[in-house]
N, C-alpha and C positions, 0 to 999 in steps of 0.2 A: 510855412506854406499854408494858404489859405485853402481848403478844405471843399470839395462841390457840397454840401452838408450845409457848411458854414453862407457859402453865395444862396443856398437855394431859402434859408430862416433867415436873409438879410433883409426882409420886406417882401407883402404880400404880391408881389408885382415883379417881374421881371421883364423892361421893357425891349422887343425886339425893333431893333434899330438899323435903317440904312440910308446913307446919310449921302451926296454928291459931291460934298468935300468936306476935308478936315476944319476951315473955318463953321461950313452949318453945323459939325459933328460936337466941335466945343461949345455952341450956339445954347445950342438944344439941350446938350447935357448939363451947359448950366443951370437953364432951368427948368431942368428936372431934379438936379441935386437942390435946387431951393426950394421944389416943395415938396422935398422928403424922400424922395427915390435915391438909393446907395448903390442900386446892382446894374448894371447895363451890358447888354449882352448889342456889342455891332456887329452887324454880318456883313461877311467879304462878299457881297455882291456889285464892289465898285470897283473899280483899279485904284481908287482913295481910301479904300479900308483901312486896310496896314497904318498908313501916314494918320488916319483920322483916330483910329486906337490910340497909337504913340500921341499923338496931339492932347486927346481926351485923358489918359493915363498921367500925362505932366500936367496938366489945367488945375483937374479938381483936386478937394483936398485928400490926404493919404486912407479917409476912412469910406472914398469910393472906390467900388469894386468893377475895375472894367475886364470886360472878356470879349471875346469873338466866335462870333455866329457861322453859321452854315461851313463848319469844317469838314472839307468833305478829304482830306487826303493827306498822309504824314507829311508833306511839304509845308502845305498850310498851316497846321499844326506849329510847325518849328519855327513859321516866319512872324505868325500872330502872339507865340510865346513871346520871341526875339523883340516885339514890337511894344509890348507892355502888357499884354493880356496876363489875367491871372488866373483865367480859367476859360477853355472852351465847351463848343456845344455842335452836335452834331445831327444833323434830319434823321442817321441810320448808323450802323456801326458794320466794319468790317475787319477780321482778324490781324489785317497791318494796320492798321487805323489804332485799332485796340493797344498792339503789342508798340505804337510808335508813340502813343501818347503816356503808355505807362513807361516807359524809357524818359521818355521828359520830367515825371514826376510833377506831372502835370494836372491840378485839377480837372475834370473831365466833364460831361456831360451828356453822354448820346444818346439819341434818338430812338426809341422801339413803336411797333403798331398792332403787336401781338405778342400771346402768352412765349409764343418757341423761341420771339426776340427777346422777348427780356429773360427768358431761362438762358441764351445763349449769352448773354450780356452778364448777367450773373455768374456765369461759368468764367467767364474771361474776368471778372474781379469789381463788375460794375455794380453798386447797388442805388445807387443814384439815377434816376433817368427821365429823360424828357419822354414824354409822350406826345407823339406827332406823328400825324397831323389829328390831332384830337377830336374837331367835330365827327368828321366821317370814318374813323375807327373805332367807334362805341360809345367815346363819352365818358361821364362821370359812369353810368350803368358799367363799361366795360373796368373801369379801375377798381370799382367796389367789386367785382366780381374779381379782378387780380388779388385786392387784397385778402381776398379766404385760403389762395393755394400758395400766392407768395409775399405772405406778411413780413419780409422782410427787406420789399424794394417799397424804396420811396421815388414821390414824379414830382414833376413839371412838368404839366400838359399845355401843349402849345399848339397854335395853327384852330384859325376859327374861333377861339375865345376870347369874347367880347364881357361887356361889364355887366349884361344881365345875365350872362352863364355862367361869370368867373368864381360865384360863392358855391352852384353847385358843385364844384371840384374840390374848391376849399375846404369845405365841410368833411370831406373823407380825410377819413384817419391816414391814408398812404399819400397826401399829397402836402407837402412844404411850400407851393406858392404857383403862380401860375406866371406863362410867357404870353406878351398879346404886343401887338402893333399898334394897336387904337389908341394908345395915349398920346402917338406923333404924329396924326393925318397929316396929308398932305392937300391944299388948298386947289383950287381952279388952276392958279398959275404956278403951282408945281412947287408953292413952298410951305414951311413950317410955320404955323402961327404960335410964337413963344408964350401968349397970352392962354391961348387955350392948351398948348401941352402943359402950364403951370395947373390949370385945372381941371384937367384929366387925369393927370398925375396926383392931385392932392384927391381927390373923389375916390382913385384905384385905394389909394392908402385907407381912405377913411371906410371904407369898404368892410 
């Protein structure tokens, strides 16, 4: 079983992906697996989620890490495992959410915006966590300040972090890598330019 530990040291970048079908979803993730990105996190924001997971999960090769995004319910949860994810990630956490994903033995990932969330997320068995939405809950000031009382949660701060913020998170001792959308914009006419997510993606890396 791969490890959220393991997803979150797999590259400095975890890119937040949503995708309008499973062809754009393999598209794209190929290249970003060519220049160097391993970890990908697609959020069920489509009714092509699921299928575009499962699609991305069989494409690349077996040493990329696919997961799914904005899990918001044990449902989800079960269908996004079922579909190839090896690990998910969640905006927030709530006690069935918690106890449905530790029943799957399910790599996890979720969301806090505060010291009481993540003491409460701790308590439920989580020491892994996304931080979200990151710009407008403190910042890197508010993680450095998490890590003096609780030195022993680590993040992925997500939401708002762009490529001239993303080193100051990095640089703190509590954080293993960061989640951003900016390596896949989206053009005038609503598509991906594979030319530029290749050097977006190789920029995040060289970072």
């Amino acid at each position: 079983m791969t490890t959220v530990l393991e997803v979150m040291k797999a590259g400095p970048v975890i890119p937040v992906l949503a995708f309008k079908s499973a062809d754009e979803a393999v598209a794209v993730c190929r290249a970003l697996y060519e220049a160097g990105i391993r970890v990908f996190e697609i959020t069920l924001r489509h009714a092509t989620a699921l299928e575009a997971i499962k699609a991305v999960a069989d494409d690349l090769p077996e040493d990329a890490i696919v997961g799914a995004g904005t899990v918001l319910t044990p449902e989800l949860a079960e269908k996004a495992k079922a579909a190839g994810a090896v690990f998910g990630v969640s905006p927030g956490l709530t006690e069935e959410l918690a106890k449905a994903v530790k029943a799957l033995d399910w790599a996890f990932l979720p969301g806090v915006a505060s010291i009481s969330e993540a003491m409460q997320a701790k308590e439920w068995g989580f020491t892994e966590l996304k931080f979200f939405p990151a710009s407008v809950s403190g910042g890197p000031a508010f993680l450095k300040a998490v890590g003096s009382v609780l030195p022993d949660l680590t993040f992925c701060p997500t939401g708002g972090v762009t490529p001239s913020t993303a080193d100051d998170y990095r640089v703190l001792a509590n954080v293993a890598t960061v989640g951003g959308s900016w390596i896949t914009p989206r053009g005038e006419g609503g598509t991906i330019d594979l030319v530029k997510v290749k050097e977006l993606a190789a920029a995040a890396i060289a970072a």
